[in-house]
N, C-alpha and C positions, 0 to 999 in steps of 0.2 A: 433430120439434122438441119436440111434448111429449111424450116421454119423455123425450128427455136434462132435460126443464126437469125433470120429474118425480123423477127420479135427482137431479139436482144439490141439488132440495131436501129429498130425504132421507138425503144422505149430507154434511152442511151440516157442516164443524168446529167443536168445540163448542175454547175457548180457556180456559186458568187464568193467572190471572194473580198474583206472589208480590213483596215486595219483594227486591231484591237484598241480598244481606250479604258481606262479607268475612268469610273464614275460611283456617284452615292445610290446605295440601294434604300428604296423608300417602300418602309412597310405602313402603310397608311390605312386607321380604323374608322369608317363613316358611322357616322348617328345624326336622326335627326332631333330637332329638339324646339325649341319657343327661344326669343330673345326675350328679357326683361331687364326695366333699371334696374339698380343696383339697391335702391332704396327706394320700395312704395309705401303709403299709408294706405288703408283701409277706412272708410269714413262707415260708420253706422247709425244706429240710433236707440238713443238711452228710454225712447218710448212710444209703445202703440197704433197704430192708426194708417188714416188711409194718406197717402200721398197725393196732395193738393196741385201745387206746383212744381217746375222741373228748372235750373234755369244753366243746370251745366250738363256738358253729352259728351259721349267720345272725340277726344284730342280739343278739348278745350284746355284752353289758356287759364287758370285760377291764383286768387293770391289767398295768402292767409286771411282767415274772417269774412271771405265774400261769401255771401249766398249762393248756395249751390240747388236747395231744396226745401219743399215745406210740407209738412205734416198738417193738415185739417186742423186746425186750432178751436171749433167750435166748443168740442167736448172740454178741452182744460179751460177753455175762457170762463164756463159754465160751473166747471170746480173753481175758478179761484172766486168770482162771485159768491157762489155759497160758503167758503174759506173767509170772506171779507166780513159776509152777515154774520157766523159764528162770531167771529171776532169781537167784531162792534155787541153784539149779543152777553157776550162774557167779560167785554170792559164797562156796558151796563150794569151788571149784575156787581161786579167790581165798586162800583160809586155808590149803589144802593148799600152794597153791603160796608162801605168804610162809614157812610151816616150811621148805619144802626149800629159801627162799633162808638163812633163817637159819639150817639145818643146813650149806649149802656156807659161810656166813661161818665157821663154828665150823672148817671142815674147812680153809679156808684159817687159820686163826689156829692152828691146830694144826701144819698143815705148815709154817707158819714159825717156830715153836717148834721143832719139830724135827730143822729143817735149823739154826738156831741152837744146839742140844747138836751136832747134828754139825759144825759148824764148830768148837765147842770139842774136840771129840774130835780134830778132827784140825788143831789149834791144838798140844795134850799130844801128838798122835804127832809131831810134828815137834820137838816139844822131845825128845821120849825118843829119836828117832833122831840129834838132835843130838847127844846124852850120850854114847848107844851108840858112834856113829862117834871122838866122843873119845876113850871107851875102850879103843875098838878099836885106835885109832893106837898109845897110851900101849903099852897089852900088844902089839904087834907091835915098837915100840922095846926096849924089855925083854924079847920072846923074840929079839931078836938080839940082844941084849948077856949072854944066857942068865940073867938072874935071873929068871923063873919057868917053868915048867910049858909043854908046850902045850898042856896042856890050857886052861890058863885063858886063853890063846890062843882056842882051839877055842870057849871056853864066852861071852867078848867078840865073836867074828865070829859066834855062831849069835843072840847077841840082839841084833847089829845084824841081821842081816837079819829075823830077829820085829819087830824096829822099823820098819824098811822095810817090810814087809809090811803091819803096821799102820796106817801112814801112808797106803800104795796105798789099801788096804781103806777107812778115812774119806774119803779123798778121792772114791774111786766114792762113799761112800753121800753126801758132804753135796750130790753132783753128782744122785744119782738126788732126794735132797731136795728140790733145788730144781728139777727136772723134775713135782715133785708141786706145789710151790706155783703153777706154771704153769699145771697140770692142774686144782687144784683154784679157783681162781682163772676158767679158763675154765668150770668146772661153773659156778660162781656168777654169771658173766656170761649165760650160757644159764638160769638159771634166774632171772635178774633179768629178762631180756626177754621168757619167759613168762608172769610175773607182770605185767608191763609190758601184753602182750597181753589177757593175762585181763581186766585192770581197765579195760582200753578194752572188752573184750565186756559190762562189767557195765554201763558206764557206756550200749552200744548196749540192752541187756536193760530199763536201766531208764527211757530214752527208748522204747522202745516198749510197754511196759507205762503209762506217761503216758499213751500216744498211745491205746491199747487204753481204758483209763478216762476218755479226752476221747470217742474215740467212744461209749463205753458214756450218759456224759451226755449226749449230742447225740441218744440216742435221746426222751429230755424232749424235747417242744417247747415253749417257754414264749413268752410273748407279747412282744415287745421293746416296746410301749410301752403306752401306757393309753389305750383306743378303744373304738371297737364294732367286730365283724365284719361286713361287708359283703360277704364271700366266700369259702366252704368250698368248694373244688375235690376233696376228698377223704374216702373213708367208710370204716368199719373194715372188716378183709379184704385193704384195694387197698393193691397194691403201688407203693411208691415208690426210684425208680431215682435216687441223687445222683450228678451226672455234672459237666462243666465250667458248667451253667446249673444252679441248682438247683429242682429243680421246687416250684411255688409253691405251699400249702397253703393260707393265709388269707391274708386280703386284710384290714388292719385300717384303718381311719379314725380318724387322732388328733383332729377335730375335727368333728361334723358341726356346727358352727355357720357354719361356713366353707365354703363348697359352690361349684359354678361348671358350669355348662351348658356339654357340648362337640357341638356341633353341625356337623354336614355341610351347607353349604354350596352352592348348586348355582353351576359354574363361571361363569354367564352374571346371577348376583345378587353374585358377590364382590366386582367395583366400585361398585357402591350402600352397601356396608359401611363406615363410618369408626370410628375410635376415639372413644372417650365418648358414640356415638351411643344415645339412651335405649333400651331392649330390656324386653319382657316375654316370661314363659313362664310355661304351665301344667304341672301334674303330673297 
């Protein structure tokens, strides 16, 4: 007994005593997370190649349209070149081919002139074989009734058939005439549709020569708005591949006055989370 009394009085509760208060209980969920603005661009690139020059880095200062970056220009300087020669190549061909429509206009405007003296030509052989056969009748009446010659006979039937001859002869030529105004007429429709051709290949020559100096600009990278960098993904040397996603070069911030905390979460704290609920964070 005297020890336990011994013990009890040296291990005797010493008590504090405090007034009570009321206060706010604070059930408080921590995550960490990244700050970002509110509103970034992404800058990329519409094509190819190696990265040449560099002239913006993290937390640079940019406005809209400044140079940020360049892409190797060799290779598109080299396409719009060869873009220019096609060009000039198929507006050559263009001039050559409007002469040889305007030489077949000339060839048909000729061949119808032509065939128009031969129709008159053989308009006169048909009057002159008219006459003849007149003639002819008349001096065959008169060499049976014997007042002339037969010779003159002889000499009326040899220039009607020179007249008939005649006649044949203009009618083949005004007939091959008009086989040429056919002919040349189809030259000119064949060479209207070449030329027709051509001007569509100039018009493909000079949309792709466009296209050749829209890439050749695309190798600028310029900054679409007015920010600061907050992310260079890329160094001079590294090759950039433009595909159906474009790979992303800088990352710019139109506003860091504007900023917002994106924070993970853990699943088992998301129901204690409300909207407007007050929040702090450190940097």
């Amino acid at each position: 007994m005297g020890y336990l009394y011994s013990q009890d009085h040296a291990s005797a509760p010493k008590y504090r005593f405090e007034r009570a208060e009321r206060g706010p209980l604070v059930d408080a969920v921590s995550a960490t997370g990244t700050l970002n603005a509110v509103t970034t661009v992404q800058v990329g690139t519409q094509v190819s190649g190696q990265i040449k020059e560099l002239y913006a880095d993290f937390n640079s200062a940019v406005r809209k349209g400044q140079v940020i970056a360049r892409i190797d220009p060799a290779t598109f300087e080299a396409k719009v070149k060869q873009a220019h020669a096609d060009l000039d190549a198929a507006q050559a061909i263009v001039l050559n081919q409007e002469a040889q429509v305007e030489r077949a206009r000339v060839e048909v405007g000729n061949a119808r002139s032509a065939r128009a003296e031969g129709k008159a030509q053989t308009a006169r052989a048909q009057v002159a074989l008219v006459d003849t056969k007149r003639d002819l009748g008349r001096k065959r009446e008169l060499l049976q009734r014997r007042l002339i010659p037969k010779s003159d006979f002889d000499t009326a039937d040899a220039a009607y058939d020179a007249a008939s001859t005649l006649l044949d002869a203009a009618q083949a030529k005004e007939d091959s005439l008009a086989g040429a105004i056919a002919s040349a007429q189809a030259q000119l429709r064949v060479t209207e549709a070449m030329l027709q051709a051509t001007r569509a290949q100039v018009e493909q020559k000079a949309a792709a020569l466009h296209q050749t100096l829209l890439d050749l600009d695309y190798t600028t990278i310029r900054a679409p708005v007015d920010g600061v960098v907050v992310s260079r993904a890329v160094d001079v040397g590294q090759t950039v591949a433009a595909s159906l996603s474009a790979p992303t070069l800088f990352t710019i911030a139109k506003d860091l006055t504007k900023m917002q905390v994106e924070a993970n979460v853990d699943e088992a704290d998301i129901g204690r989370i409300a909207v407007d609920a007050p929040s702090k964070f450190t940097v």
